[in-house]
N, C-alpha and C positions, 0 to 999 in steps of 0.2 A: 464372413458376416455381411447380411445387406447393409448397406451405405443407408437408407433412409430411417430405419429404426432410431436408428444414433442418431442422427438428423434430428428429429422429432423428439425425443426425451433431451437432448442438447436443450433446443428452442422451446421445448416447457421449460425447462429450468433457466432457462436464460431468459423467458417472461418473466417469471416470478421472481427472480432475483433483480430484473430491472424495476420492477416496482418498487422492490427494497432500498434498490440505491437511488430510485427519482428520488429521494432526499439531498442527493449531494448538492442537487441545483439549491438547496436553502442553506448550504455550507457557503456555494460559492457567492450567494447573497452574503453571508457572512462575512467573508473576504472583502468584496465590496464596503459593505458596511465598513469595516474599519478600515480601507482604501479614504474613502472619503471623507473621516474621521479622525484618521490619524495624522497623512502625510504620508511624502516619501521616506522621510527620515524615519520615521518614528515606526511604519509598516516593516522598513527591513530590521529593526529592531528585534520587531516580532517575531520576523520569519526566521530570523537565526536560534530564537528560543523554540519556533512550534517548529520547524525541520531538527533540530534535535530529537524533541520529544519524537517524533511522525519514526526517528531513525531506532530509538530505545525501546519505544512500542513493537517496532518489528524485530529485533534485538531479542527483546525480553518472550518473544515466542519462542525462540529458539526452533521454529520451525514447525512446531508439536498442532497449531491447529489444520495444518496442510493434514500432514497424518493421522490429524484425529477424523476429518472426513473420510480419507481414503479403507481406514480400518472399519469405523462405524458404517460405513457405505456396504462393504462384505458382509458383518457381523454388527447388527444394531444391539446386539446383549453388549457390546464392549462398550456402549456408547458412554455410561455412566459412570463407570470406574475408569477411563480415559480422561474423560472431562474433569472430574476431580481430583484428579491423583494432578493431571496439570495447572491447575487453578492453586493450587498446594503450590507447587515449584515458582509458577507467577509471584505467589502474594509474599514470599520468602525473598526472591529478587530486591522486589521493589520496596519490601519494606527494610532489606538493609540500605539500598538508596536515597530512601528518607533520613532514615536515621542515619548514616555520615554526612547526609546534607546538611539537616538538621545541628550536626555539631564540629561540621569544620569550620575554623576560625575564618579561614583565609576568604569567605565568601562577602561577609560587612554587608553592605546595605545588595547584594545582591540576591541574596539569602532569600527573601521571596519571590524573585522572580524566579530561580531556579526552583524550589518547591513548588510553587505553580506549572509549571512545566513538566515533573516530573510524576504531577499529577495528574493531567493530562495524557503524560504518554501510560501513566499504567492503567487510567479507566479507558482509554480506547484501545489498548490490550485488552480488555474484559470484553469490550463491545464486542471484538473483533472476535475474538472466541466461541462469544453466544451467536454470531453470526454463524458462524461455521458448523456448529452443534445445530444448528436449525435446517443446515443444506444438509446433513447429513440425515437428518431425520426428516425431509422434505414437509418441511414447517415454514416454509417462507414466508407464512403471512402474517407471525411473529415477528419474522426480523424487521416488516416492512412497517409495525408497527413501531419498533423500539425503534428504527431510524426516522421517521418523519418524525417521531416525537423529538429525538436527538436534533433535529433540522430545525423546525420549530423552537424550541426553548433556546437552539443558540444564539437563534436571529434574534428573538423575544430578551432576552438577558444582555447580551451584546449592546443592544439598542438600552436599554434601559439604564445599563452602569457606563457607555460612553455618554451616556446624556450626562449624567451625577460627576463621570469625572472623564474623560478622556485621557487615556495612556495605555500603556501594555498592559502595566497587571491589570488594569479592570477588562481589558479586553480579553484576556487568559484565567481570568477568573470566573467570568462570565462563560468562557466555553469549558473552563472544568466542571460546574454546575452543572451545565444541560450533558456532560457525558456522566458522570454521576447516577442524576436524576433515569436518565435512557438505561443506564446499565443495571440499573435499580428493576426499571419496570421490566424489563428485557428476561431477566431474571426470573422474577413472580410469573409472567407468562408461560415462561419457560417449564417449570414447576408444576401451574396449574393445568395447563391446555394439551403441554406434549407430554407431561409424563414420565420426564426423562431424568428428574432427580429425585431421590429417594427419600425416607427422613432422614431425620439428622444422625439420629441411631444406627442405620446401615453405611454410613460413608463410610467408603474403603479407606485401608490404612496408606501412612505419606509412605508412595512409592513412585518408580521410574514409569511413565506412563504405556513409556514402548520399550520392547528388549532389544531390538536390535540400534545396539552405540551409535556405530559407525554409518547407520542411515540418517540418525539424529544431527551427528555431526555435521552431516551434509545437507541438512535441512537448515540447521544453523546457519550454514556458508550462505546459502540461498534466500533467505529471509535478511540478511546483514546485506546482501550486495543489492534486491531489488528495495530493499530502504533507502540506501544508498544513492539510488540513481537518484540526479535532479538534486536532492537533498546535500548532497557532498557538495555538488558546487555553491549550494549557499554556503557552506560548513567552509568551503575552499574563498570563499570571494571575502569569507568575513576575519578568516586567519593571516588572509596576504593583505589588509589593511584597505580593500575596497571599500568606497563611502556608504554609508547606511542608505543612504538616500538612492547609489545604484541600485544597489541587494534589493532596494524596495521596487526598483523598473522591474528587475530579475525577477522575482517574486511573483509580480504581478504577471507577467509574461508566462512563467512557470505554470502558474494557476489554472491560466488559461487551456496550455497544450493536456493537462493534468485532465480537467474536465474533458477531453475531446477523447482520451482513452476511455472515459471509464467503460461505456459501452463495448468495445472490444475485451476490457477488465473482466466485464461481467459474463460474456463467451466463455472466458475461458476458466473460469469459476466454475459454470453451471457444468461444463464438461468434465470437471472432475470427478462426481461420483459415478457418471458414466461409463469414462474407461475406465474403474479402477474395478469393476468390476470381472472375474475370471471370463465371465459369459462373452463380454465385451474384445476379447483379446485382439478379434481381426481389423482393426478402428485405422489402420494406416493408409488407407484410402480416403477416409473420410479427415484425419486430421489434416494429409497433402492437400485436399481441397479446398477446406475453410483457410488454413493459410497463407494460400495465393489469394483467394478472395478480400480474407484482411489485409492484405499487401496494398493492394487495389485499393479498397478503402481510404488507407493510411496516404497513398499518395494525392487523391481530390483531398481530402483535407488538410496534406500541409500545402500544397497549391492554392487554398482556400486562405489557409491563415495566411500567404504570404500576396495574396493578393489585396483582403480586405483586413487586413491588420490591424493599420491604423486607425481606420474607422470603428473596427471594433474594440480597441482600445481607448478610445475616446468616447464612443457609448458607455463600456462598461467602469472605465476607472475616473473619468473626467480629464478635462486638457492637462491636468497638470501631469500627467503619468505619459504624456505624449512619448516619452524617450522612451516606455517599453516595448514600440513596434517596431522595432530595429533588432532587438534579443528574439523577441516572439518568431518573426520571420527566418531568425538561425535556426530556432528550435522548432519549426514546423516540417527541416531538412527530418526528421529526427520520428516523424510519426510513420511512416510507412514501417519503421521496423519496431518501431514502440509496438505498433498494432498488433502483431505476432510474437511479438517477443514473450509475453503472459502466456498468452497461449500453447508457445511451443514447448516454455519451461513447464507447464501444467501437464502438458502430455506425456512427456519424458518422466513425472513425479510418479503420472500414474499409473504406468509403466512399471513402476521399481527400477526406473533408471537414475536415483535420483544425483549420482554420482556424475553423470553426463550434465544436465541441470547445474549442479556447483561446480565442475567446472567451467563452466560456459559462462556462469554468473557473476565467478568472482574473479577471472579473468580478465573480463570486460569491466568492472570494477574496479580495480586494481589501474587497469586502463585509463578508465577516466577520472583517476584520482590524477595518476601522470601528466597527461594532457591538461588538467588543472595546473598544477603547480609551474608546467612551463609556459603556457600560456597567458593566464590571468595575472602575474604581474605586468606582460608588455599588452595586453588588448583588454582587459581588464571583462567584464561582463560578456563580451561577446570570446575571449577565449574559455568562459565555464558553460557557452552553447557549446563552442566547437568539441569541450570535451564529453557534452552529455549526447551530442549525434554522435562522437566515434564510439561512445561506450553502447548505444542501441546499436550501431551499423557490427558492432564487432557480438555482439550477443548471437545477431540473424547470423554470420558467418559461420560461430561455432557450433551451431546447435544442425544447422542443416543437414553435414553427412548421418547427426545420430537420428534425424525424421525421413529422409528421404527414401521415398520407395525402391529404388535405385540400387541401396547399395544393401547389402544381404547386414541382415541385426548383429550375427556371430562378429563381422569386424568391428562392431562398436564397439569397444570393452575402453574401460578406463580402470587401472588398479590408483584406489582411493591414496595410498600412501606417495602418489604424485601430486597432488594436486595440493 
């Protein structure tokens, strides 16, 4: 296969998907927003409630929107009975997660901060779904409206309920609303424009949306560990009794390196219905390329962050969050192989390698839970960097022999009951 075809259908879809996600610059206004509103104390609060949700959300995919592009990408007649049959499995999830939330005793007055949260992470499951239903039917100009609307109404509601009252639930109340609202319209678009849901009379009956298990499984694994990354060390910093008020440098710091991927994010997104197509099979030329290139990338930018750090932490969060550019600086070690790391897991998925992928993901995983646990009691924030650069530097190590042009495809093999 020529090298620039792919090239070229990559970089449409990675225009059109960056215009989708230029929304997330009004999330990270968002963040700000309650940076400056809340505190440090009261921000890591937050963040141990929304890195939760951020990890349930990915959790509760169970893998199935990866796969519903890759299938709908070959065969757009599956696209409909894919999508629903998984929307089914979702809203079953999540709604016995309310309802035990709902009625365990043990929660008392936390009771709605975890409802709130839990509602958050099951409508940005929706979002993220319709997202993925739109790349597949190369509709991006739907997703890009249901996210800037999402981007907007956060910033817009956020603002308006810390005015009336300043604290978390208002601040997580106010972004459950605008993913609601977004998932709402996201939806009617969906319906109206693309086409792609039917009436209510033809929905397919509750079934397993893909036949093959043991791919699912592994899609699971893979969706659990890339939540995970970043998010466990909040998860980790807040279970070994580190102050709110670090988690809230952490956090902020986090946010920052968080925004600096999304564009290599969305690479490696747009490249998915590309290779997953049969036509597409000879792409390992082209994927060896873009990877050294994102490597490239990743390194001027964590040299970037660890130059101008501080200052740009004191632009974005104000003097009082000064202690975040001491974390930010560990974890910019951390972006050269962030940068590829999506990527190289997206090619391997779409491949039908996806068993290479879960191992590499929840390896590294598992990895940087370790490194948490013995570090962050003695270095406290700066050992949940150290663990979240070993667990990217240990992704790019595993994944290499299964992409390298080098070593012939037949010795990749992983049998699933290892891992």
């Amino acid at each position: 296969m020529d090298i620039a075809p792919a090239r070229r259908r990559i970089g449409r879809n990675f225009f059109w998907k960056s215009a989708a996600e230029g929304s997330k610059a009004l999330q990270a206004l968002y963040f700000i927003l309650l940076a400056r509103r809340l505190g440090t104390a009261e921000l890591g609060r937050f963040s141990v409630g929304f890195s939760a949700a951020m990890i349930l959300a990915t959790v509760g995919d169970f893998g199935l929107n990866t796969l519903l592009t890759r299938h709908v990408a070959v065969d757009r007649s599956k696209g409909t009975t894919i999508f629903l049959q998984t929307v089914y499995l979702k809203v079953l999830f999540f709604a016995a997660l309310f309802i035990g939330a709902a009625l365990w005793p043990g929660l008392g007055p936390r009771r709605v901060f975890v409802l709130l949260f839990l509602g958050i992470a099951a409508s940005r499951n929706i979002i993220d779904q319709l997202s993925y239903l739109c790349l597949a039917y190369e509709k991006l100009i739907i997703e890009a409206k249901m996210k800037f609307l999402l981007g907007f109404s956060s910033l817009g509601l956020a603002w308006l309920a810390l005015a009336l009252r300043p604290s978390v639930n208002a601040a997580a109340g106010a972004l459950l609303g605008a993913q609601m609202l977004a998932g709402a319209a996201g939806l009617t678009l969906i319906a109206r424009r693309a086409k792609a849901l039917p009436p209510l009379s033809r929905w397919p009956p509750l079934g397993w949306p893909v036949s093959d298990a043991k791919e699912l499984l592994a899609m699971t694994m893979i969706s659990v560990a890339l939540a995970g990354f970043s998010r466990i060390d909040i998860s980790c910093l807040n279970w070994l009794g580190v102050a709110t008020a670090e988690i809230g440098n952490y956090f902020a710091a986090e946010r920052i390196v968080a925004t600096a991927c999304l564009l290599p994010g969305f690479l490696a997104i747009a490249a998915l219905p590309v290779f997953s197509r049969p036509e597409d099979a000879g792409h390992k030329a082209t994927i060896h390329r873009l990877r050294r290139e994102l490597f490239a990338a990743g390194c001027l930018a964590g040299l970037a962050l660890n130059l101008f750090g501080s200052p740009l932490i004191a632009l974005i969060y104000g003097a009082k969050f000064h202690e975040a550019a001491r974390p930010l600086g560990w974890l910019g070690l951390a972006l050269p192989f962030m940068f590829i790391n999506h990527f190289s897991l997206i090619a391997l998925i779409a491949d039908k390698r996806s068993w290479h992928a879960a191992f590499a993901a929840t390896t590294a995983f598992a990895l940087n839970v370790l490194v948490d646990c013995l570090l962050i009691p003695r270095f406290g924030i700066f050992g949940a960097a150290a663990g979240a650069v070993t667990a990217q530097a240990a992704v790019s190590l595993l994944v290499w022999p299964f992409l390298s042009p080098k070593i012939p495809h037949a010795r990749n093999k992983i049998d699933p009951s290892i891992v």
